[in-house]
N, C-alpha and C positions, 0 to 999 in steps of 0.2 A: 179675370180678377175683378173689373170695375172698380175696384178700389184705387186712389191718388194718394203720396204722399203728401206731407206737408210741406211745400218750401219756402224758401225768403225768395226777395227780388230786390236788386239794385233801385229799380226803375217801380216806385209804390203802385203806380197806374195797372199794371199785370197782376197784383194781387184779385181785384174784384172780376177779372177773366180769369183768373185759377180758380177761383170760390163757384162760377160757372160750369166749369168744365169737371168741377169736382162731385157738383151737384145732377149734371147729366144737360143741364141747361147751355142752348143749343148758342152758338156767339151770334153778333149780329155783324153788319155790314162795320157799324161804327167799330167792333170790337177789332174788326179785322184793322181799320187804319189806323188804332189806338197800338195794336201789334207792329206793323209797319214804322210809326211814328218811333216807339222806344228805343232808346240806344241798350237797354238790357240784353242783349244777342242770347249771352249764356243762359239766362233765365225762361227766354221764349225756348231754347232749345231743350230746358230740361221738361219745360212743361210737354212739348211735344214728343223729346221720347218714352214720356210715363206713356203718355197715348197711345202711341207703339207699342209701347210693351204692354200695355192692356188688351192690345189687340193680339201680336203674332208674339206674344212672349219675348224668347230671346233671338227671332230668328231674321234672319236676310235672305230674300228666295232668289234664284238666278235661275236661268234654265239652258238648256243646250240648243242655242237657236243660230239662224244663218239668216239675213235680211237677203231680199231679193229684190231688184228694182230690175225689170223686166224691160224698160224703156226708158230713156232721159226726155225723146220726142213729145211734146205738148202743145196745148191749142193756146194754153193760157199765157198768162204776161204777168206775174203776180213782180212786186220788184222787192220782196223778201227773198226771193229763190233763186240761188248760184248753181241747181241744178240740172232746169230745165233750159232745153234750146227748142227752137221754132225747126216745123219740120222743113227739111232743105239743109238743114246746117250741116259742115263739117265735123263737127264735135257729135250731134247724133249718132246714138246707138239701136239697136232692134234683137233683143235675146231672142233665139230660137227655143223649144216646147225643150229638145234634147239641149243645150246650153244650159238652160238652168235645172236640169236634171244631174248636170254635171257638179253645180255647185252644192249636190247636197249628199250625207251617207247617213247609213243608218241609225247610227246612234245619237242623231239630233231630236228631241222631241216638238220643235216648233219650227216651222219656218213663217216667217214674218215676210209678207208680200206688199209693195206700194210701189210708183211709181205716175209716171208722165201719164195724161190722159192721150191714147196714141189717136190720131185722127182716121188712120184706116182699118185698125185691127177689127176684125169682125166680133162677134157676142161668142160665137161656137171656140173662139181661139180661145179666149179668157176662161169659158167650162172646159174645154181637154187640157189648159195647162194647171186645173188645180186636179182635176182625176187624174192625171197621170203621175203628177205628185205623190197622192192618195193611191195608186196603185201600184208602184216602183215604191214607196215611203210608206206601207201603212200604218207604222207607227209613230210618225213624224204630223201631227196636229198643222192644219193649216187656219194660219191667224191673217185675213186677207182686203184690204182695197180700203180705203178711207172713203166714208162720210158724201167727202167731194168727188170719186170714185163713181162711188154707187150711185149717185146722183147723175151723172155724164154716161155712166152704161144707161139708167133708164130715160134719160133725153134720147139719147142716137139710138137706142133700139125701141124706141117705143114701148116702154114696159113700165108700169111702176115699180117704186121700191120694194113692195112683196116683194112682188114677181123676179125681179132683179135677184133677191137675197135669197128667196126660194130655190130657182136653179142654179146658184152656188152653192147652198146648204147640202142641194143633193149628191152635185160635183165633190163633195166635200169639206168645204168649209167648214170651222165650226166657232172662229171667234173673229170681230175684228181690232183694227189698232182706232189709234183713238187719234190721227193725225188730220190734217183740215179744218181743228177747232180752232187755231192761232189766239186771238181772245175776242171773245165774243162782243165785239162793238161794231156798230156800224160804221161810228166816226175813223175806228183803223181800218175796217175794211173798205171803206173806199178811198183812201189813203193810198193803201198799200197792196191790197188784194180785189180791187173792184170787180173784177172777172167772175171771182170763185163765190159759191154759195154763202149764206149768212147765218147766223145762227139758227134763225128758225129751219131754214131745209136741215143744217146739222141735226137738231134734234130731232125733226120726224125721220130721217134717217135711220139714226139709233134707238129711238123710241121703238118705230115699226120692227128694226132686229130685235129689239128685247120681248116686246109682245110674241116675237115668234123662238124665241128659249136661245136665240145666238147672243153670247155675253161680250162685253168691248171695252173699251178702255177711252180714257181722255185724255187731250192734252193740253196744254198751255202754253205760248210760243210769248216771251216775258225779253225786257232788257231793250226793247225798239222806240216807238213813241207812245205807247199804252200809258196810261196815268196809274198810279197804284189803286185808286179807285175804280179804275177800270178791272185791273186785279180781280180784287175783291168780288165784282160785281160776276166776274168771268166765274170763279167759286162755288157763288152760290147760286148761281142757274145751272153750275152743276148737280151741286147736291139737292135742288128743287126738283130737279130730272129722277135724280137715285131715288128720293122719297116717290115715285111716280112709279119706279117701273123695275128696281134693283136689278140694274143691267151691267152696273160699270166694276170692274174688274180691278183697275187701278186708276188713279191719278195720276200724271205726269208733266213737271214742269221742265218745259226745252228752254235752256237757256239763247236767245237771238246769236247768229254767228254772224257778222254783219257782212264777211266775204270782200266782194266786190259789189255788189245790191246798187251802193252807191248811197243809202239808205243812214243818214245822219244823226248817231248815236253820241253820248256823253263820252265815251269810252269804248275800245274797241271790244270789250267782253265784259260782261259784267262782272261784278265783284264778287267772291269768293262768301265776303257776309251779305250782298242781296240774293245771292244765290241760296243760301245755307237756310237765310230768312223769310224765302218763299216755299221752300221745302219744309220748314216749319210750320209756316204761319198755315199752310194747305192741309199740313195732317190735324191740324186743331180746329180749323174752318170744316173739314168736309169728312164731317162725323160719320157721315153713311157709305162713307167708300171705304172698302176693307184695305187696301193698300196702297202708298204713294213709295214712287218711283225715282231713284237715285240714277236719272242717267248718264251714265258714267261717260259715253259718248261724247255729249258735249259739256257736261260739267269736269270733265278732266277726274282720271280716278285718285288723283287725290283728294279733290273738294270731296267726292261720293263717298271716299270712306269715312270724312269727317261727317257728311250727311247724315251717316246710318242711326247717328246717337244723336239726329236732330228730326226726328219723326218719319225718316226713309226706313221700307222696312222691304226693300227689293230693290236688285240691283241691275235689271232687264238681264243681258246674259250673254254667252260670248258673238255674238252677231255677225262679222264676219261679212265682207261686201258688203258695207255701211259702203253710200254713198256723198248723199244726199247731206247730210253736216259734214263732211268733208270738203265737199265742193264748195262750201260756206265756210272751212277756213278754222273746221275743230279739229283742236291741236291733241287728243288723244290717239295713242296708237289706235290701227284700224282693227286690230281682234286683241281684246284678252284670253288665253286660253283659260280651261277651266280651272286648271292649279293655280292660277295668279288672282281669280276671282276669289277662289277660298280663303287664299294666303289677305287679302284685301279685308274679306269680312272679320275673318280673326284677327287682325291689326286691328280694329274696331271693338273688337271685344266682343263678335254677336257670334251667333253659331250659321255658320252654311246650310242653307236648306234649297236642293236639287228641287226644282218641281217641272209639273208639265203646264200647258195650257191655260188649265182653269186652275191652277197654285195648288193641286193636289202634289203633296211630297210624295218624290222617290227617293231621295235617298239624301240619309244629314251625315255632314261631315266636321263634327267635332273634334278638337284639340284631345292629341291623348290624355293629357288629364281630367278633361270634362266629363262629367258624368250628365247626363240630358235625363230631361223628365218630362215628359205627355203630358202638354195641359189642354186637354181634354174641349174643345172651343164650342161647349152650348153651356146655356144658361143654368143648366140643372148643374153645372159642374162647376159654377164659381166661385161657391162656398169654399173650397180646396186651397184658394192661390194668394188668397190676400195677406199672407204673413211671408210668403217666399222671398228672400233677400232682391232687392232691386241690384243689386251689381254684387255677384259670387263670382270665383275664380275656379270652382269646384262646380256647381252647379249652371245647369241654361235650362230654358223652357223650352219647349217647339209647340205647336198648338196640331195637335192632331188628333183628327175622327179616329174611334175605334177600331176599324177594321185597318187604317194605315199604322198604329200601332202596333197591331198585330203583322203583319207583313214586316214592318221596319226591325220590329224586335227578334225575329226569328233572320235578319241580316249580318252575317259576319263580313263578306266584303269577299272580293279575290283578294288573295296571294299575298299582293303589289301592296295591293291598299292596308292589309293589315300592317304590314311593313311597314309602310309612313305611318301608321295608327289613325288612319282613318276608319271610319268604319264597324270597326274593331267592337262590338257591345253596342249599336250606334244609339239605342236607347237604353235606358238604363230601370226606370220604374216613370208610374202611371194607374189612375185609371183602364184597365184596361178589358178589349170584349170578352164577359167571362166564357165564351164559347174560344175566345182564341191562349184566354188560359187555361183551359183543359187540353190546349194540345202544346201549352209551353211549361207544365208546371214542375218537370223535369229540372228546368232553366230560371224557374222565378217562383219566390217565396212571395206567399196571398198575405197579404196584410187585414188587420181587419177594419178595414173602410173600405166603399165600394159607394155607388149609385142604387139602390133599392127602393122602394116602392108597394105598399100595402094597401091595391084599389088604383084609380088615373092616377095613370102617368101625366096623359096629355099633351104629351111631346113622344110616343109611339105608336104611328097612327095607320089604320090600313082605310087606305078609303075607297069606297066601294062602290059600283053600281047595283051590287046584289047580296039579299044576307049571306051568311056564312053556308050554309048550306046547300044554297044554291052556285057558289063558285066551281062546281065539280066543273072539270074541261075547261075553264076560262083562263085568260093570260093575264098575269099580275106581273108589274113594275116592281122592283124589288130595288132599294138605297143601296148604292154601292160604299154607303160609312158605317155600314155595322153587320158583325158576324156574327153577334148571339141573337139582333132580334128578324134578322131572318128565320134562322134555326128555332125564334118560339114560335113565328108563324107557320113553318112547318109543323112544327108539334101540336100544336092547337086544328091546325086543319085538317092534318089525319088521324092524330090521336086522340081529340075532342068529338071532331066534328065526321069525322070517317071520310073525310076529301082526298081522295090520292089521286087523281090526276088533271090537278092544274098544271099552268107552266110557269118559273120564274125565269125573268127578265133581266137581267143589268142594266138601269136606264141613272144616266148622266143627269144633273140639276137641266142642265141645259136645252137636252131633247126638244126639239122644237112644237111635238103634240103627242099628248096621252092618251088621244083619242080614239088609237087601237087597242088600248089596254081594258083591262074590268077593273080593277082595280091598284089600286097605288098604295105601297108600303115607303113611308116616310118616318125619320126621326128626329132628335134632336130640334135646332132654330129651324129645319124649314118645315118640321111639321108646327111649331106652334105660331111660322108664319101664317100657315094654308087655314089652321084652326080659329087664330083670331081676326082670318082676313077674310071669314064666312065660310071657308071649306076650300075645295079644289071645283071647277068648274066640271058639268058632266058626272060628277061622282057625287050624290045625294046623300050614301050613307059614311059613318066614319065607326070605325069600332078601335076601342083603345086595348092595345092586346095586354098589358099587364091588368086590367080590369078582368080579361076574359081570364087570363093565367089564374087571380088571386079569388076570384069564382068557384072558378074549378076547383079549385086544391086548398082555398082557404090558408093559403098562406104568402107572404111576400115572392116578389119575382124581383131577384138581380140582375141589373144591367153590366155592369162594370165593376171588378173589385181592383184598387190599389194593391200593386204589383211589385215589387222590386227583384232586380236578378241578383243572383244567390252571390256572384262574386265581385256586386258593387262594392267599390274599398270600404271601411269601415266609418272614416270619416263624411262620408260624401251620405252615407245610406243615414247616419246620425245627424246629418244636417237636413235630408228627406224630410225623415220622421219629425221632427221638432218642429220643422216649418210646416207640415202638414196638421199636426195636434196644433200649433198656435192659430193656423189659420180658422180650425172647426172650433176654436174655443171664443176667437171673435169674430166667426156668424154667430155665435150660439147669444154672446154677451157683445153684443153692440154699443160703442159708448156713445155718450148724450147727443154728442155732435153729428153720429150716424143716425140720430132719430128714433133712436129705439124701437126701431121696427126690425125683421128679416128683411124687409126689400129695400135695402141702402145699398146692400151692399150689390146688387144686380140692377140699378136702376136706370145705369147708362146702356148698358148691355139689355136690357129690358126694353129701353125707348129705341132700340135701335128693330126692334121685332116690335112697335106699335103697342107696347104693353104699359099699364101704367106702373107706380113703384107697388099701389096694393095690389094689383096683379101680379108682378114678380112676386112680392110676399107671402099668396095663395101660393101661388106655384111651386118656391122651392120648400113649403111647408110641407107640403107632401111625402117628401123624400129623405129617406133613412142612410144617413153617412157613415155611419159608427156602425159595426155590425155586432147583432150578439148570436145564441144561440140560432133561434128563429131563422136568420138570413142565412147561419149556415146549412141548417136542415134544408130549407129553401134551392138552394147551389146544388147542393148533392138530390133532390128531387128531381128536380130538372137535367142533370146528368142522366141520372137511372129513365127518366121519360127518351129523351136523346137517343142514349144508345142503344134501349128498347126498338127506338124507330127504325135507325138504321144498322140492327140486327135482322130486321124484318125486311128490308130491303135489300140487305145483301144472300138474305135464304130466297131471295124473289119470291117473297109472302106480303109484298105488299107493291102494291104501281108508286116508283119512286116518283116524287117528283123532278123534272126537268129545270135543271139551272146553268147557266152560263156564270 
């Protein structure tokens, strides 16, 4: 959307920070304690859940995760932690490889690993206990070892931080937590943490994982003796970090549990509005993190659900052997199952959204009467959403790539779940890949608006170490977010270009090197990351495939058409449409206030990809919303190209290409 409404505020000082955030203009340190300072709560909180909902629409993600803490045994003495004990102690524990193979079953998609720095465990224990994870679990994502972790394996084994995160990445890792940050002051940490690393080893820790495509997470340990300037200060060395390296996954603020510590606090927990007010003040501070973290853990799931409509927009997940804030004295039950997470985010008003790892959804779980709509999460697609009602009872967003559209929409649910009405239609219209609506069109009526393009794209990009012709036999990276523009680069390479036997790839944002590859097909924000960030390293050429499609054939090439399914009720599919015609009729006419330009309305979501607002402007000038005849002839070209191919492939009259 990138688009804000207009609101009042109790407290007038919040106005010239709305007028900021409305403008794409980034706050500053003083903004942040001007926030802090207001007694306005309700007002910081609406500003912060527009922010939200500009980002992930109407969603709240959770996922099916089990925390593991493999040892309490530590070397350290931090006097924050009710956790750990000195080894010798009575209370010391030591998990075996088979123990915590036990706490986990298939249908988990993350396990979250931290714990005690153990003084004897060898380097070889730590890699077979996440392969064997990864080999009893393969579908179960390992999120593994804090910062201060990583740090204390490469002291006692002698390795650097590569090397360290290298032979876990191979073991299997593939994300980590973002715990060890506490807040980044020296004055607290020798206070209360002297032992443990500072923020500078933190950051070349994560820094060094993100240079190598492992993504992480932050946190923020808040409510002890930190100043709120300290706060602030913790923020924005985060989001100075993000503008660095776009590595961090979420935000997270841990509220202090003060236990037994001993550790002399105002109050034995902090308050419900400092709590509410730093979950806030964090989604409006740290523009460049796509999501902060409601957790529920130690905020208690009541404050979290009041969270969610205060710029939390995930709710970590049912976790399960938590220990670690327990022994600190948090008063939340020790597992929410997953029925009581959903039932949590719809008490809030938002929609459940299942994800894995890296926040790709698996599966939304909307109120039967919700009808859900794809809002489509790149740039080229924001023109779409800036009239959709801010709070419907009929209507939610979910922000999803293409190809998970496609997937989700062709979802009915088991049995069970239709039964509670989960599930049940679990999307409803969208944007959506027009290769995945020719195999839904049975189920969904094509509207006529869509994503098109006559000439760059610019944001569909195959980049290459070699021209087109010379790819015959090489291995290409292929985006796991989209299914029609796979399918054009097939077309274009054996039907343009006579290529039939490369191989395609499934490779994750994350992958730690492209450097076995020949070339990389990218869409969306991170192709017009790679493109105005000079290219992709190693790949010299880029070739934009809707340029090469509208070459060839001399006519537009569609990405995505606006979809809706045939048995959305009738009011829901009439509040669709209305809100998508208002929304293209103001891109189209901009009033004064938006500058009378196209790029108003993308210019935060723009600056978040290094782009200016006359660069958003170029950019979504390009691209045909409204479709007429032309974009239809175009659709059905591209079919008849399609199924030409692979007619020829199923007569074995052509070397299919190889895709996973």
């Amino acid at each position: 959307m990138s688009t804000f409404h207009n609101l009042t505020f109790r407290d007038p000082a919040l106005q010239p920070i709305w007028d900021k955030v409305r403008t794409g203009e980034r706050l500053s340190k003083e903004d942040g304690l001007a926030l802090y300072d207001s007694p306005d709560l309700i007002g910081i909180g609406r500003m912060a859940n527009s922010v939200a909902r500009d980002k992930s629409g109407d969603s709240v993600y959770f996922v099916l995760n089990r925390k593991l803490e493999p040892t309490n045994i530590c070397v350290l003495s931090c006097k924050f932690c009710d956790f750990a004990v000195k080894p010798g102690s009575e209370q010391g524990y030591e998990m075996t490889i088979a123990e915590m193979l036990s706490k986990l079953r298939p249908d988990l998609h993350e396990v979250h690993i931290t714990g005690g720095l153990h003084p004897k465990w060898p380097w070889e224990f730590y890699l077979e206990m996440v392969r064997q994870i990864k080999t009893n679990f393969p579908n179960v994502d390992v999120k593994a070892f804090t910062a201060v972790e990583i740090d204390f394996f490469s002291k006692k084994f002698k390795k650097s931080h590569e090397q360290v995160l290298r032979e876990l990445w191979d073991a299997g890792l593939r994300t980590m937590p973002g715990g060890g940050a506490e807040v980044f002051s020296e004055r607290v940490r020798k206070r209360l943490f002297h032992q443990k690393i500072g923020a500078k080893a933190w950051f070349d820790v994560h820094r060094t994982a993100h240079r190598m495509g492992i993504q992480s997470n932050v946190t923020m340990l808040y409510g002890h003796i930190e100043t709120l300037e300290e706060r602030i200060e913790h923020m924005l060395r985060v989001r100075e970090c993000q503008d660095e390296t776009h590595g961090f996954l979420s935000f997270i603020p841990l509220a202090f549990q003060p236990g037994n510590t001993g550790i002399k606090v105002r109050n034995d927990f902090t308050s419900a509005i400092d709590d509410l007010k730093t979950i806030a003040i964090s989604r409006l501070m740290l523009d460049n993190v796509p999501h902060i973290k409601a957790y529920w853990v130690m905020l208690t799931a009541e404050v979290a659900t009041i969270a969610l409509n205060f710029g939390a927009d995930d709710m970590d997940g049912t976790v399960g052997e938590e220990r670690i804030a327990h022994d600190a004295g948090a008063i939340s039950p020790m597992e929410l199952a997953k029925g009581k997470l959903i039932s949590i985010i719809h008490e809030a008003g938002k929609l459940p959204v299942e994800r894995d790892v890296w926040y790709k959804p698996i599966a939304i779980h909307p109120k039967k009467e919700w009808s859900v709509v794809s809002k489509m999460p790149y740039l080229n697609s924001v023109p779409f959403y800036n009239s959709f009602p801010e709070y419907s009872n009929a209507i939610k967003l979910a922000p999803l790539a293409p190809r998970v559209f496609g997937t989700l929409a062709g979802q009915a649910g088991t049995p069970d779940q239709q039964q509670a009405g989960r599930l049940l239609h679990a999307v409803h219209a969208g944007p959506m890949s027009l290769r995945d609506y020719m195999n839904l069109s049975d189920d969904f009526e094509k509207l006529d608006y869509g994503v098109a393009v006559k000439g760059k794209a610019n944001s569909v990009l195959l980049f290459s170490k070699y021209d087109w012709r010379e790819l015959a036999g090489k291995r290409i990276a292929i985006t796991s977010e989209t299914s029609t523009s796979v399918e054009l680069l097939r077309v274009l390479l054996e039907r343009r270009f006579g290529i039939t036997e490369c191989t395609f790839h499934r490779s994750h944002a994350t992958d730690q090197s492209l450097e076995g590859f020949d070339a990389v097909l990218l869409i969306g924000d991170k192709a017009l990351e790679a493109a105005y960030g000079g290219g992709l390293p190693s790949f010299d050429k880029a070739f934009d495939l809707a340029e090469e499609w509208c070459a060839w054939k001399e006519m537009p090439f569609v990405f995505a058409v606006w979809a809706i399914r045939k048995d959305t009720p009738e009011a829901a599919r009439n509040e669709i449409v209305q809100s998508l015609e208002r929304s293209l009729d103001n891109y189209s006419t901009p009033t004064p206030f938006q500058g009378g330009g196209r790029g108003w309305l993308g210019r935060e979501h723009g600056a978040r990809l290094g782009m200016s607002e006359a660069e958003v402007a170029d950019y979504l000038s390009q691209f045909r919303y409204r479709f007429t005849l032309e974009e239809h002839a175009a659709m059905a070209e591209f079919e008849m190209e399609w199924e030409s191919l692979n007619s020829m492939e199923d007569a074995e009259m052509s070397f299919p290409l190889s895709r996973v």
